[in-house]
NUKE-190466 format. One record per residue (C-alpha): residue number from 1; residue in three letters; x, y, z negated. Coordinates in steps of 0.5 Angstrom, whole numbers, padded with zeros to 4 digits. Layout:
- nr/rest/px/py/pz
- NUM/ALA/X/Y/Z
...
***
This chain:
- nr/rest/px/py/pz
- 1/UNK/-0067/0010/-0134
- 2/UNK/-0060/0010/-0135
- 3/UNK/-0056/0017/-0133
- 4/UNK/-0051/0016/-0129
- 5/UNK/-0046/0019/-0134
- 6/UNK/-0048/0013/-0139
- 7/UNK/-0048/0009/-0135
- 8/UNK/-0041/0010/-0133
- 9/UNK/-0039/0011/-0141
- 10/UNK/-0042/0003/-0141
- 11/UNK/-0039/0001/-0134
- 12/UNK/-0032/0004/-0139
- 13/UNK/-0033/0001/-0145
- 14/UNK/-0035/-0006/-0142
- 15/UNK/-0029/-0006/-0137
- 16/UNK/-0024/-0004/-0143
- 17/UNK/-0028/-0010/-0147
- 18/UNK/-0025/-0015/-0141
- 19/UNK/-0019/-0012/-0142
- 20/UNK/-0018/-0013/-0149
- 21/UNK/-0020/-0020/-0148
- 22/UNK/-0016/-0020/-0143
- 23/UNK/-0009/-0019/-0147
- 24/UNK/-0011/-0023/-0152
- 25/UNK/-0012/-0029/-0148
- 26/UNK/-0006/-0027/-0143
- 27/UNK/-0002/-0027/-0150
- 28/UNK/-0004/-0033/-0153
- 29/UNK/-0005/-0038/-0147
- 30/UNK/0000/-0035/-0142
- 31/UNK/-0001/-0033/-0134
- 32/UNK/-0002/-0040/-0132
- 33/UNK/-0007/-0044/-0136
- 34/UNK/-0011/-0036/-0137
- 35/UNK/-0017/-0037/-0132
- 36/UNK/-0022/-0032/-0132
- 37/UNK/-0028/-0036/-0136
- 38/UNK/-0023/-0035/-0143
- 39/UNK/-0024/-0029/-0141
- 40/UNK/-0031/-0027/-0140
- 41/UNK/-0032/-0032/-0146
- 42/UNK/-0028/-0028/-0150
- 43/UNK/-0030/-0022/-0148
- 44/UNK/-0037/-0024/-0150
- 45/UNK/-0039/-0023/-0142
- 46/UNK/-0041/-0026/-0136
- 47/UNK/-0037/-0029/-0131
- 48/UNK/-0039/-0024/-0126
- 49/UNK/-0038/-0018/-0130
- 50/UNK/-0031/-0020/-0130
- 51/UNK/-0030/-0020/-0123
- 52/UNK/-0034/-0014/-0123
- 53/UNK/-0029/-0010/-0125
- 54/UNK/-0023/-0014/-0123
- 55/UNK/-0023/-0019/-0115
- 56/UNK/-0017/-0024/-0119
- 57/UNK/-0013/-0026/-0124
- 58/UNK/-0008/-0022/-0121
- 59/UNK/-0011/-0016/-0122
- 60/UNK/-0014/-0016/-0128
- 61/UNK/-0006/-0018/-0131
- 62/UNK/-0003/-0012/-0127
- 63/UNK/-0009/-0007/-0130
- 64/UNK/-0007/-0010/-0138
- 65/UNK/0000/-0008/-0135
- 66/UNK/-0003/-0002/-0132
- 67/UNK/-0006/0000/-0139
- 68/UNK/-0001/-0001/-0143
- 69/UNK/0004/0003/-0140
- 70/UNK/-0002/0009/-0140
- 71/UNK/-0004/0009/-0147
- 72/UNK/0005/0009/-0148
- 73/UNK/0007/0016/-0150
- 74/UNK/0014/0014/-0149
- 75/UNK/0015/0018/-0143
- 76/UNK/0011/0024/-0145
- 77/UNK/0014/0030/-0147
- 78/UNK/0010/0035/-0150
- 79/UNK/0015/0040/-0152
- 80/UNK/0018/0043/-0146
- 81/UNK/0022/0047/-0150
- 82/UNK/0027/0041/-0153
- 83/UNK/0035/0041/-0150
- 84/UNK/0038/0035/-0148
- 85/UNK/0040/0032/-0154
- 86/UNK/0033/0032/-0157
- 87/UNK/0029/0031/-0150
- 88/UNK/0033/0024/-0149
- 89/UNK/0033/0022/-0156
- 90/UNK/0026/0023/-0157
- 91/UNK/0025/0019/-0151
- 92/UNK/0029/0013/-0153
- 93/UNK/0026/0013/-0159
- 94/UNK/0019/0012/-0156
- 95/UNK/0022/0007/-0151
- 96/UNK/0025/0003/-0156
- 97/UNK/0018/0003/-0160
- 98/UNK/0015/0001/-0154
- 99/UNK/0020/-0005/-0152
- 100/UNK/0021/-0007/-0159
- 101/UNK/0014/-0008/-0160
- 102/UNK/0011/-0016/-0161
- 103/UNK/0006/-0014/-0155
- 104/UNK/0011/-0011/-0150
- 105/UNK/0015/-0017/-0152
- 106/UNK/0010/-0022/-0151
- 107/UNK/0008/-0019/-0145
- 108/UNK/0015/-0019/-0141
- 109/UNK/0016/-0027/-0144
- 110/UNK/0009/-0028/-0140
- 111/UNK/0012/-0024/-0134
- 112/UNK/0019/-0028/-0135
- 113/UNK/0016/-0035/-0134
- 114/UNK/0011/-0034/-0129
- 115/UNK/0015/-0030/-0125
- 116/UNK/0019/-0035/-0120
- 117/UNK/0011/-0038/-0119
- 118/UNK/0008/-0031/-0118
- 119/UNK/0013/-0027/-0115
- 120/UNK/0006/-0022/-0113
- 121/UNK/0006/-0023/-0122
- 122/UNK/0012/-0020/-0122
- 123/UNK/0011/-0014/-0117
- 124/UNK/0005/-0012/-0121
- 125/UNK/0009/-0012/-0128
- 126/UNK/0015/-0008/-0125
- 127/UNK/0011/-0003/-0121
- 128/UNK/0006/-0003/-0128
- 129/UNK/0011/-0002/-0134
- 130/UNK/0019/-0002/-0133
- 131/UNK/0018/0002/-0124
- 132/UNK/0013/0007/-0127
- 133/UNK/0016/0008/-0134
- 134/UNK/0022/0009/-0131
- 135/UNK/0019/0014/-0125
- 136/UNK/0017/0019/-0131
- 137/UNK/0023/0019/-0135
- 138/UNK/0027/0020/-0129
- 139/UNK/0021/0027/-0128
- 140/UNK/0024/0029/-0135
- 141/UNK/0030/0028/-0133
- 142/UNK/0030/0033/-0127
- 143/UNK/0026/0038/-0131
- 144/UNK/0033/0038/-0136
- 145/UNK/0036/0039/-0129
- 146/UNK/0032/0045/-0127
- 147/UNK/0033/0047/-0133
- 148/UNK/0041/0048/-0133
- 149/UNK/0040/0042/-0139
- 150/UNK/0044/0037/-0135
- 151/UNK/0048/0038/-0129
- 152/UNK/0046/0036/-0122
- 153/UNK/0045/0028/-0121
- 154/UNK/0040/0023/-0118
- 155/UNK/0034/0024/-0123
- 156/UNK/0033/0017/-0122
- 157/UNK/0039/0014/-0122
- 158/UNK/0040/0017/-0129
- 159/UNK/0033/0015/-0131
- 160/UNK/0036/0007/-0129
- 161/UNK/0042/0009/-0133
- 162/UNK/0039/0012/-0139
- 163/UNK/0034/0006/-0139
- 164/UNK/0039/0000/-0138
- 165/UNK/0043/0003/-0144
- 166/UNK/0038/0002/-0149
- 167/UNK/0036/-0006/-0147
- 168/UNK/0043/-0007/-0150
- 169/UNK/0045/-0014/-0154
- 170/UNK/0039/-0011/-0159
- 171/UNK/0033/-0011/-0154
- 172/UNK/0036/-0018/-0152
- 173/UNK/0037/-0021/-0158
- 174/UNK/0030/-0019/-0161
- 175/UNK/0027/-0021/-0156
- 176/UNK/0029/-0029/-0157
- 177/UNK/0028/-0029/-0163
- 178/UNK/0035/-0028/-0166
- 179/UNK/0036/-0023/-0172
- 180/UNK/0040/-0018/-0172
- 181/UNK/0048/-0018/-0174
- 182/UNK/0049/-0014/-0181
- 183/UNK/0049/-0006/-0180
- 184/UNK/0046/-0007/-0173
- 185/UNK/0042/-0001/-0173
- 186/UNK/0036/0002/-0167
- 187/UNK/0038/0009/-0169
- 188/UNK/0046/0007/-0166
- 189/UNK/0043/0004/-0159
- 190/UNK/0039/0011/-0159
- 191/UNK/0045/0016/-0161
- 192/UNK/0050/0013/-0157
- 193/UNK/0046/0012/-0151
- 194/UNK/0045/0019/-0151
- 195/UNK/0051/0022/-0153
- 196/UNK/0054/0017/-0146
- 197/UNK/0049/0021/-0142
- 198/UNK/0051/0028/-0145
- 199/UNK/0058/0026/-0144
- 200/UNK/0057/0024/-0136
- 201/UNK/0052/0030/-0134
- 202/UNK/0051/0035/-0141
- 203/UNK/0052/0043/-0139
- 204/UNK/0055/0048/-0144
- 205/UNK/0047/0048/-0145
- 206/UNK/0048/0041/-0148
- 207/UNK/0054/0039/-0150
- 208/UNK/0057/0033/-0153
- 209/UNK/0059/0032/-0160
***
């Protein structure tokens, strides 16, 4: 007989194989013609293993979602010792990272498409990606502020800020496809972010160049 811990460890594995599966159809077929017998079949699984761990369609694409943003580093900040500047560009380095990515960029083409159609779609995805990710930078940010590293401002309205600064006419262009102008550079998106917070809210702790 199985102890409970093996078998929570094959209850796990065999939900993070659904997952998988699950991305890769999205990926491939879209929302709308995905169904979850594409899934079971390329997850190598029953159909009602698959709704074992997940009671819709719309679940099982917002726990994709979900896990893509967990298993992100984009928003940890490890070092607490960092100052402003080398905490923000760490943060959008990572972000860029993550928004570059021809999976995070496949996924937001999916969320586009079926947003109108699937509005709950669309909530799951903000509140998954973009809503969390942008509620852990803006805890990063209130931490610089506690710390004397930025002055007083709404954490979240400086997190929305930051964010909206980086998906520039970069990010825009990437994600349809188009190459970039000559001597476009993610490092130019990243520095003049920065250097635009730091000019709005840095302290004598972190000044501007």
């Amino acid at each position: 007989m199985l102890t409970p811990r093996t078998g929570g460890t094959r209850r796990s594995a065999k939900r993070e194989a659904v997952l998988d599966a699950a991305q890769a159809v999205f990926l491939e077929m879209g929302y709308a013609a995905a169904s979850m017998d594409s899934v079971a079949a390329r997850a190598g699984v029953s159909k009602a293993t698959v709704y074992a761990h997940f009671d819709s369609k719309d679940q099982l694409f917002a726990a994709v979602i979900r896990r893509r943003c967990d298993k992100s580093e984009a928003f940890v900040l490890a070092d607490r010792t960092l100052d402003a500047r080398a905490a923000l560009t760490l943060i959008g380095r990572r972000l860029m990272d993550l928004l570059l990515s021809p999976e995070a960029l496949a996924m937001y083409r999916v969320v586009v498409s079926e947003s109108l159609r699937q509005p709950e779609l669309a909530q799951a995805f903000y509140d998954s990606g973009p809503g969390a990710g942008k509620a852990q930078i803006a805890a990063i940010i209130a931490e610089l502020i506690r710390r004397g590293e930025l002055a007083a401002v709404d954490p979240r309205r400086a997190s929305d800020q930051f964010v909206g600064m980086l998906r520039t006419d970069y990010f825009m262009r990437t994600l349809l496809g188009l190459t970039q102008p000559e001597g476009s550079r993610v490092d130019d998106v990243i520095d003049d972010a920065v250097e635009t917070m730091l000019r709005a809210w840095g302290t004598a702790s972190s000044p501007p160049r």
